[in-house]
mmCIF file of the N, C-alpha and C atoms, coordinates in Angstrom:
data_MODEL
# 
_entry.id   MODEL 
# 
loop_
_atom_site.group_PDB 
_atom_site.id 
_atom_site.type_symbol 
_atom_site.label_atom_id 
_atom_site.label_alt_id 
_atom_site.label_comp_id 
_atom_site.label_asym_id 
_atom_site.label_entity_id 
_atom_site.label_seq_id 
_atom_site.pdbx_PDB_ins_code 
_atom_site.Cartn_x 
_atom_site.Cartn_y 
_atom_site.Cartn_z 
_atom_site.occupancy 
_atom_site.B_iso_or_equiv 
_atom_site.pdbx_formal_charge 
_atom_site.auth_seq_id 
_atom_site.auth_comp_id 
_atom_site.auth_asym_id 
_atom_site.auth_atom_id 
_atom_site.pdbx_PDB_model_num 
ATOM 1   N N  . UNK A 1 1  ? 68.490  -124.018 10.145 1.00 0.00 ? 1  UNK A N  1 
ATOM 2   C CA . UNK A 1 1  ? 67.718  -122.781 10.055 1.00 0.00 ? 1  UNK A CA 1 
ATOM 3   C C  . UNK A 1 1  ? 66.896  -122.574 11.330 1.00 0.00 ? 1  UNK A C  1 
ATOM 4   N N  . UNK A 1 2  ? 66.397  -123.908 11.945 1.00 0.00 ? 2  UNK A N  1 
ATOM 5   C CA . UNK A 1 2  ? 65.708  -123.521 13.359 1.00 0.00 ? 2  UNK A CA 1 
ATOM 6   C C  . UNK A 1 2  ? 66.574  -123.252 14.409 1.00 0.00 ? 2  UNK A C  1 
ATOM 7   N N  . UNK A 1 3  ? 67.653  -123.793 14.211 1.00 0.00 ? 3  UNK A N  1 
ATOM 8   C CA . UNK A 1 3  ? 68.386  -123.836 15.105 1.00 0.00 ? 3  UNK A CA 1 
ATOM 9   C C  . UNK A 1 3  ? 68.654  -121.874 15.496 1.00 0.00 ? 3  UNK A C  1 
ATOM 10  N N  . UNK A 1 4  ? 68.734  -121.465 14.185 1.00 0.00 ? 4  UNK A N  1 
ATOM 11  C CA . UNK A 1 4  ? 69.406  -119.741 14.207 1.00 0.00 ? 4  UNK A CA 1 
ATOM 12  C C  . UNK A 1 4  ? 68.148  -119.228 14.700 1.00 0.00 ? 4  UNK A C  1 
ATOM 13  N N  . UNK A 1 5  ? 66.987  -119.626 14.592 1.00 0.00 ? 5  UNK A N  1 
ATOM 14  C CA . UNK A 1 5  ? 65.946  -118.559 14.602 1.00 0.00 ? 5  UNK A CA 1 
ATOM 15  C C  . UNK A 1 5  ? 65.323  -118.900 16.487 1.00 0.00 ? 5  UNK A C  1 
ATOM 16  N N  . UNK A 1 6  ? 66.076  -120.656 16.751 1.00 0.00 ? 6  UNK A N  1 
ATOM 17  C CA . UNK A 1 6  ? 65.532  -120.778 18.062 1.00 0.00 ? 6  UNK A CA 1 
ATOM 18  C C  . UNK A 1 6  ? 66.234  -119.520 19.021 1.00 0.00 ? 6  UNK A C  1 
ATOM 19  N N  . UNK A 1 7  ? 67.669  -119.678 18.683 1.00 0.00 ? 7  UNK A N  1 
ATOM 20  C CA . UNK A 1 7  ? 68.913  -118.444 18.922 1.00 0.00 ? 7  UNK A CA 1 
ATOM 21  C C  . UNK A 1 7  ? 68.294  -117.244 19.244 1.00 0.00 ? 7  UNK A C  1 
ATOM 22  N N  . UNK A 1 8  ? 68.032  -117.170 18.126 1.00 0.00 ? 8  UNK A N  1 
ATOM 23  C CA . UNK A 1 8  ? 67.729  -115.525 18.037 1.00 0.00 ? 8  UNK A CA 1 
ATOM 24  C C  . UNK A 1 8  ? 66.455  -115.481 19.113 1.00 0.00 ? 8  UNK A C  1 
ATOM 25  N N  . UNK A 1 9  ? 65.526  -116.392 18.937 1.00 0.00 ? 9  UNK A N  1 
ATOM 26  C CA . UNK A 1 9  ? 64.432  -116.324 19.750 1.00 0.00 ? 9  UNK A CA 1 
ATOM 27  C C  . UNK A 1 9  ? 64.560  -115.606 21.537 1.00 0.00 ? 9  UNK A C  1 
ATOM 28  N N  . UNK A 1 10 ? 65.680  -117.002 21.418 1.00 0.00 ? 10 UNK A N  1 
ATOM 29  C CA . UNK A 1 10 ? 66.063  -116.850 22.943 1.00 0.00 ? 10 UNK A CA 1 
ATOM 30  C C  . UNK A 1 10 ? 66.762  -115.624 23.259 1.00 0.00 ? 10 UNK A C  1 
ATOM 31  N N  . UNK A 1 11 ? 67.600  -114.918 22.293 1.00 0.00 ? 11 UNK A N  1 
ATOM 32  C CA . UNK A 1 11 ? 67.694  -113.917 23.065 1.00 0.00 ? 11 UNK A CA 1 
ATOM 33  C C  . UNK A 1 11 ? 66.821  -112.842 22.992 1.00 0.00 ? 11 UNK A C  1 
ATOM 34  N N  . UNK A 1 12 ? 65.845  -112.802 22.762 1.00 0.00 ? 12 UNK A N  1 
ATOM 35  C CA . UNK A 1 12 ? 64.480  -111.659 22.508 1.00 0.00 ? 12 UNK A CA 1 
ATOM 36  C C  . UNK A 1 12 ? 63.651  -112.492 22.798 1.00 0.00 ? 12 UNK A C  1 
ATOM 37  N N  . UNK A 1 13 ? 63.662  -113.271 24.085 1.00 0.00 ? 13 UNK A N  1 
ATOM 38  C CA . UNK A 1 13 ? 62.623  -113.777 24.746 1.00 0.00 ? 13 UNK A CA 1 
ATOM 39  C C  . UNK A 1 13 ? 61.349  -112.991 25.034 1.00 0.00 ? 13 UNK A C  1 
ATOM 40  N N  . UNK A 1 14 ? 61.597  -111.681 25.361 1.00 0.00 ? 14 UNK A N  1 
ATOM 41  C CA . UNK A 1 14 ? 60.471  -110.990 26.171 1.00 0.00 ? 14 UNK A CA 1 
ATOM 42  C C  . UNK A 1 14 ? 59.656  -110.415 24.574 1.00 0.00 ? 14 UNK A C  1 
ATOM 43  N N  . UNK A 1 15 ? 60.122  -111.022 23.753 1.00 0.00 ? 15 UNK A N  1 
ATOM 44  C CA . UNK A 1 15 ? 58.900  -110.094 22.603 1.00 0.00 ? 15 UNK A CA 1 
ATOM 45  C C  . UNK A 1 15 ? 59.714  -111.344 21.270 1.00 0.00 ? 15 UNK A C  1 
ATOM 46  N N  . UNK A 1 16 ? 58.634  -110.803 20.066 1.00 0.00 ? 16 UNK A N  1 
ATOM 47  C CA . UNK A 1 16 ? 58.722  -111.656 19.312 1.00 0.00 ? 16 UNK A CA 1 
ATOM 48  C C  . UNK A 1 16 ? 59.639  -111.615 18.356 1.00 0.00 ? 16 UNK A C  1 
ATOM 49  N N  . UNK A 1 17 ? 60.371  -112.045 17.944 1.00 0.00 ? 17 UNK A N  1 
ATOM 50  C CA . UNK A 1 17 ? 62.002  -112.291 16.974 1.00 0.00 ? 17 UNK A CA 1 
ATOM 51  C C  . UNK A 1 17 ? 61.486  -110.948 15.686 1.00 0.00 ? 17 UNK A C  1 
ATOM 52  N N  . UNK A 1 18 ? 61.575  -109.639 15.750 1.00 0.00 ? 18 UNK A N  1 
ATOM 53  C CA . UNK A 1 18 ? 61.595  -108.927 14.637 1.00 0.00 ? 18 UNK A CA 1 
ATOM 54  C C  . UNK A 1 18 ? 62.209  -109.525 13.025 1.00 0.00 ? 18 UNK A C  1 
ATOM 55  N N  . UNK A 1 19 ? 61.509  -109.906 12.508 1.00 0.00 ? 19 UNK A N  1 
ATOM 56  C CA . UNK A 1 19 ? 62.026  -110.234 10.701 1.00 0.00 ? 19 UNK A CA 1 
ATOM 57  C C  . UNK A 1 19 ? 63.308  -109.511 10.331 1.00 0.00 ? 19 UNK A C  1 
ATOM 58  N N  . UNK A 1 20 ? 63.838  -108.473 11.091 1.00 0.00 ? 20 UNK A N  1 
ATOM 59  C CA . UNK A 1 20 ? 65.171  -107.738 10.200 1.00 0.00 ? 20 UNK A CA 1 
ATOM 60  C C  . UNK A 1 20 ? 66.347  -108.099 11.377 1.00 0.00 ? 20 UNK A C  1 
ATOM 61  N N  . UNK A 1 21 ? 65.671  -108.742 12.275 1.00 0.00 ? 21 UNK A N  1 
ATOM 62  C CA . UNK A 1 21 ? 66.780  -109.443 13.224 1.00 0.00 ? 21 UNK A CA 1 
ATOM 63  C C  . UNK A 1 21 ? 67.161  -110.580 13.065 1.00 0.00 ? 21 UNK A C  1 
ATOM 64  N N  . UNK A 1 22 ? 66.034  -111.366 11.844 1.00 0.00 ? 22 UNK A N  1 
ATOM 65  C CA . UNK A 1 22 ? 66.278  -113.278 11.634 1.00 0.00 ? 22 UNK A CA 1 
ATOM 66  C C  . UNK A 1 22 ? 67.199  -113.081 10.888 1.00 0.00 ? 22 UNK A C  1 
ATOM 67  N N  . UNK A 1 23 ? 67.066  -111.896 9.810  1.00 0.00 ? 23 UNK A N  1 
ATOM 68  C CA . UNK A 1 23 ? 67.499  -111.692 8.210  1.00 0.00 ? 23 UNK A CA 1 
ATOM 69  C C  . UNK A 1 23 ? 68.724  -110.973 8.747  1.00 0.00 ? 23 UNK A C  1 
ATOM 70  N N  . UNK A 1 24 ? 69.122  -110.119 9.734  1.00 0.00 ? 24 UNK A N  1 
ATOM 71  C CA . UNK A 1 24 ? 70.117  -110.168 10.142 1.00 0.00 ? 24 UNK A CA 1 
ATOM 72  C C  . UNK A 1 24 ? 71.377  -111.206 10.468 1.00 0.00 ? 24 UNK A C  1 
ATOM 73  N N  . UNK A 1 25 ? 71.172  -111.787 11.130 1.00 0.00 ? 25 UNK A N  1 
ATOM 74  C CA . UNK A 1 25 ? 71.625  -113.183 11.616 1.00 0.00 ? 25 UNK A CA 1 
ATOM 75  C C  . UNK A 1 25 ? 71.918  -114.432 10.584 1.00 0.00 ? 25 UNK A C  1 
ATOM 76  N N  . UNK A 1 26 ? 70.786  -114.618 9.425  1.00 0.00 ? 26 UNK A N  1 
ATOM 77  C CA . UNK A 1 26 ? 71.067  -115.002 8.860  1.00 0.00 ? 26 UNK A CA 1 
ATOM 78  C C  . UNK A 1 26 ? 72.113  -114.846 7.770  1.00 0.00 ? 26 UNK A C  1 
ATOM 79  N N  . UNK A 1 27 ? 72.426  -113.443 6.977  1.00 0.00 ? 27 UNK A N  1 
ATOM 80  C CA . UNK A 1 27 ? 72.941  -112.362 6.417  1.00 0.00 ? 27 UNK A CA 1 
ATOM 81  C C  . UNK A 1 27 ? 74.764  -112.718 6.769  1.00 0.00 ? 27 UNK A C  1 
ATOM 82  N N  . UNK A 1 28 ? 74.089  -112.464 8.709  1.00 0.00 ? 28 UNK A N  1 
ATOM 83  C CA . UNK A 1 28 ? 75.789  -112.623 9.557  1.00 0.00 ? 28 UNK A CA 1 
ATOM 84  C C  . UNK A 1 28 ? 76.622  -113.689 9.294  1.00 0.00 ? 28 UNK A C  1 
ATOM 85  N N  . UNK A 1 29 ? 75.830  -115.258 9.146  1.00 0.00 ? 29 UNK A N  1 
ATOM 86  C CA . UNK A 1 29 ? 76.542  -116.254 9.349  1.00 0.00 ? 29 UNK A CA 1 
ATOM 87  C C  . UNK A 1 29 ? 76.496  -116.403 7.642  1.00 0.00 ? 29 UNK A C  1 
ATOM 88  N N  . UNK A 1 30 ? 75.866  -116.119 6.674  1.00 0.00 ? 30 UNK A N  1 
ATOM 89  C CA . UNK A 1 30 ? 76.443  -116.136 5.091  1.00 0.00 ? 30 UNK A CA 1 
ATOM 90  C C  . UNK A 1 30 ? 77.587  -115.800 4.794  1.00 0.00 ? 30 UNK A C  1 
ATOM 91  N N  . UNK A 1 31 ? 78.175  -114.235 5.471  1.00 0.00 ? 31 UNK A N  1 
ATOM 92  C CA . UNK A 1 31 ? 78.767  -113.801 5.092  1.00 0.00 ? 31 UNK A CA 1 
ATOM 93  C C  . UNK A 1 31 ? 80.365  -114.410 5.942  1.00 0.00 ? 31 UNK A C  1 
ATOM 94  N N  . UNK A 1 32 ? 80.128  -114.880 7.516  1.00 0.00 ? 32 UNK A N  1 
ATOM 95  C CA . UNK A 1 32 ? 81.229  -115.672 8.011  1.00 0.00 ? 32 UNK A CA 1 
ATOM 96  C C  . UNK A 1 32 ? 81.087  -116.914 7.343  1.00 0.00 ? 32 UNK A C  1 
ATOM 97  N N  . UNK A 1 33 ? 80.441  -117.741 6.980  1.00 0.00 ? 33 UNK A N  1 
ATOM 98  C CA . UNK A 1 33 ? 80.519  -118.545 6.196  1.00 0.00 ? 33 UNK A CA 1 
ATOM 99  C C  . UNK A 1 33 ? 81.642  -118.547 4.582  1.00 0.00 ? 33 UNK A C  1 
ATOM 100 N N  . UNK A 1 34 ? 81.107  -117.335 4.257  1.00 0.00 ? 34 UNK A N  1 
ATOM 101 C CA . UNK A 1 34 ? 81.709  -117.256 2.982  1.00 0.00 ? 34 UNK A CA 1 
ATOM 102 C C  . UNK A 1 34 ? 83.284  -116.643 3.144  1.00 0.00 ? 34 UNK A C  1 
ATOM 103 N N  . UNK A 1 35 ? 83.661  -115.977 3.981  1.00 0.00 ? 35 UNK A N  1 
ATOM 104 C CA . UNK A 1 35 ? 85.049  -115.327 4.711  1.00 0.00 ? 35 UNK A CA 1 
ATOM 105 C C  . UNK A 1 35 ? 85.817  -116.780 4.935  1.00 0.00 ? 35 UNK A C  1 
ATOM 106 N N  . UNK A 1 36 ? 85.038  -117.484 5.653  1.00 0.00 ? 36 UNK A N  1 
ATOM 107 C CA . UNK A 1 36 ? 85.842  -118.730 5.947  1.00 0.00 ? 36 UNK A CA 1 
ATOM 108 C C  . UNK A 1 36 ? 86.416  -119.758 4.433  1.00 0.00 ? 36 UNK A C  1 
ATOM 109 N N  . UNK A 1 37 ? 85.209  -120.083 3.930  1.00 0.00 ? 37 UNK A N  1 
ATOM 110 C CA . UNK A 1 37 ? 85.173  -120.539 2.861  1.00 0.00 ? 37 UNK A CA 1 
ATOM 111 C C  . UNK A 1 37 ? 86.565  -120.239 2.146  1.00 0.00 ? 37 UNK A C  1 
ATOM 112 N N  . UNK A 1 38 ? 86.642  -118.462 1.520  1.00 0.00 ? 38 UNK A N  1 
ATOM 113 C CA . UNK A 1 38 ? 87.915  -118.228 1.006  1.00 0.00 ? 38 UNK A CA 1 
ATOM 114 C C  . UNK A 1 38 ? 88.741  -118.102 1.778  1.00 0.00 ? 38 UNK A C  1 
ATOM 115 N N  . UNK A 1 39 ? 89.190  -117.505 2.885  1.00 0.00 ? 39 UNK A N  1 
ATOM 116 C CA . UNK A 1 39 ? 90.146  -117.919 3.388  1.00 0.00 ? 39 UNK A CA 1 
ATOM 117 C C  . UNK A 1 39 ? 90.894  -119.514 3.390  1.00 0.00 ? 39 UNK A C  1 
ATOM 118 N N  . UNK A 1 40 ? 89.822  -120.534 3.595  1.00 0.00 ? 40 UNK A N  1 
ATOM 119 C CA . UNK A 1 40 ? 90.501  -121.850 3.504  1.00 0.00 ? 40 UNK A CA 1 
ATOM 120 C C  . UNK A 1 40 ? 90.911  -121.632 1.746  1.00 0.00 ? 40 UNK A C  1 
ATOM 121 N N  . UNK A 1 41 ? 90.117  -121.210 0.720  1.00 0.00 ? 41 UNK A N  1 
ATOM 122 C CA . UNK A 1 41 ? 90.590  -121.386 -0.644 1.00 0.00 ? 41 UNK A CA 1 
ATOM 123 C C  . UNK A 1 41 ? 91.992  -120.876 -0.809 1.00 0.00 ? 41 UNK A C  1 
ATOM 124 N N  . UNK A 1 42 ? 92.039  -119.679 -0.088 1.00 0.00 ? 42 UNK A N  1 
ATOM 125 C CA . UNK A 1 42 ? 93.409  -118.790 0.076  1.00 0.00 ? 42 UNK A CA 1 
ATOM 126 C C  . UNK A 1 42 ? 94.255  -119.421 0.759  1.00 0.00 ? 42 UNK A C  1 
ATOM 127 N N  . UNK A 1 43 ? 94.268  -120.423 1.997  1.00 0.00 ? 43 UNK A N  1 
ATOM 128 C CA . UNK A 1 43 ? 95.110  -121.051 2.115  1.00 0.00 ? 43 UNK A CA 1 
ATOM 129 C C  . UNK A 1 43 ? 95.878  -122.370 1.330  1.00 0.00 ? 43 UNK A C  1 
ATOM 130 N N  . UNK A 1 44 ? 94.673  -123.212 0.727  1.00 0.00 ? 44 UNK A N  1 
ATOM 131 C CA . UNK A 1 44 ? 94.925  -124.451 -0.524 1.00 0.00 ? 44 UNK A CA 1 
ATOM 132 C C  . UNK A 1 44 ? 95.674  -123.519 -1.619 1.00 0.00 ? 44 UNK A C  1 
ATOM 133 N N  . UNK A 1 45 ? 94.972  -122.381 -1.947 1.00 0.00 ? 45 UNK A N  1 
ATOM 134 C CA . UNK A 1 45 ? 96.599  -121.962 -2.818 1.00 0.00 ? 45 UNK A CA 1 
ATOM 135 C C  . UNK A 1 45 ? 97.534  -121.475 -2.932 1.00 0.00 ? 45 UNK A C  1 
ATOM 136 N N  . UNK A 1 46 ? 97.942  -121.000 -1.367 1.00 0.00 ? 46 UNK A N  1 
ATOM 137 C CA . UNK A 1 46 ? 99.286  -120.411 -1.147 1.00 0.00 ? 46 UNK A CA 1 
ATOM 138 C C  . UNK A 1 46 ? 100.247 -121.897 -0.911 1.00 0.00 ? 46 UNK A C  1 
ATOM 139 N N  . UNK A 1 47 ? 98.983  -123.087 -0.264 1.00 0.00 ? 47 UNK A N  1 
ATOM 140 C CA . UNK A 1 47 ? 99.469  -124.351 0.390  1.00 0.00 ? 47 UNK A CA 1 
ATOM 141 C C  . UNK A 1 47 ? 100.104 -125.216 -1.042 1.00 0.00 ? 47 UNK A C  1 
ATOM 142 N N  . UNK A 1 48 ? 99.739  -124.882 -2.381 1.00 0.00 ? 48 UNK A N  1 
ATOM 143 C CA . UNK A 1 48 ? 99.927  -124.975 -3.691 1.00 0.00 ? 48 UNK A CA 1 
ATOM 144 C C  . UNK A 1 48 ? 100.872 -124.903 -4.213 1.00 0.00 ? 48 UNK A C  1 
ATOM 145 N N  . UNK A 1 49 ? 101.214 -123.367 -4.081 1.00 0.00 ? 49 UNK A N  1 
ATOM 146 C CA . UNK A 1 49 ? 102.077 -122.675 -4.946 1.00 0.00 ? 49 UNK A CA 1 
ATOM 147 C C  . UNK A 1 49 ? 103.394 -122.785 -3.879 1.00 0.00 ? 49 UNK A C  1 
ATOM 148 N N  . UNK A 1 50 ? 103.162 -122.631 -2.665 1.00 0.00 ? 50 UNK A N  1 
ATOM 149 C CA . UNK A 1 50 ? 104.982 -122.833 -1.776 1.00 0.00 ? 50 UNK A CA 1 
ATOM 150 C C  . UNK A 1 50 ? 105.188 -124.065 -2.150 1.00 0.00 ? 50 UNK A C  1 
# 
Protein backbone atom coordinates (compact mmCIF):
# COMPACT_ATOMS: atom_id res chain seq x y z
CA UNK A 1 0.00 0.00 0.00
CA UNK A 2 3.06 2.41 0.55
CA UNK A 3 4.60 1.31 -2.04
CA UNK A 4 1.34 2.67 -4.51
CA UNK A 5 0.94 5.81 -2.64
CA UNK A 6 5.03 6.38 -2.62
CA UNK A 7 4.23 5.98 -6.72
CA UNK A 8 1.73 8.08 -6.93
CA UNK A 9 3.59 10.55 -4.72
CA UNK A 10 6.41 10.68 -7.00
CA UNK A 11 4.66 11.43 -9.77
CA UNK A 12 2.84 14.61 -8.24
CA UNK A 13 5.93 15.60 -6.67
CA UNK A 14 5.32 19.33 -7.02
CA UNK A 15 1.98 19.21 -4.82
CA UNK A 16 0.38 16.84 -2.55
CA UNK A 17 -1.07 13.24 -3.77
CA UNK A 18 -4.99 14.41 -4.21
CA UNK A 19 -7.26 11.50 -2.27
CA UNK A 20 -9.23 10.72 -5.71
CA UNK A 21 -5.82 10.08 -7.31
CA UNK A 22 -4.67 7.36 -4.35
CA UNK A 23 -8.35 5.91 -4.68
CA UNK A 24 -7.80 6.03 -8.23
CA UNK A 25 -4.78 3.94 -8.45
CA UNK A 26 -5.80 1.92 -5.99
CA UNK A 27 -9.37 1.13 -7.75
CA UNK A 28 -6.77 0.60 -11.06
CA UNK A 29 -4.68 -2.16 -9.72
CA UNK A 30 -8.08 -4.02 -7.96
CA UNK A 31 -9.55 -4.13 -10.91
CA UNK A 32 -6.12 -5.48 -13.03
CA UNK A 33 -5.75 -7.59 -10.30
CA UNK A 34 -9.07 -9.10 -10.54
CA UNK A 35 -8.95 -9.30 -14.76
CA UNK A 36 -5.87 -11.27 -14.15
CA UNK A 37 -7.15 -13.37 -11.47
CA UNK A 38 -10.06 -14.64 -13.96
CA UNK A 39 -8.40 -14.79 -16.79
CA UNK A 40 -5.87 -17.31 -15.12
CA UNK A 41 -9.40 -19.04 -13.73
CA UNK A 42 -10.48 -18.98 -17.48
CA UNK A 43 -7.49 -20.48 -18.46
CA UNK A 44 -7.43 -23.63 -15.53
CA UNK A 45 -10.79 -24.31 -17.12
CA UNK A 46 -10.47 -24.34 -20.63
CA UNK A 47 -6.81 -26.09 -19.41
CA UNK A 48 -9.62 -28.68 -17.78
CA UNK A 49 -12.05 -29.29 -20.06
CA UNK A 50 -9.49 -29.78 -23.48
Amino acid sequence: MQRIERLLGDRTSTRPTPLYETVYGVALVTVVCAIAASHHAIETLLGMLL
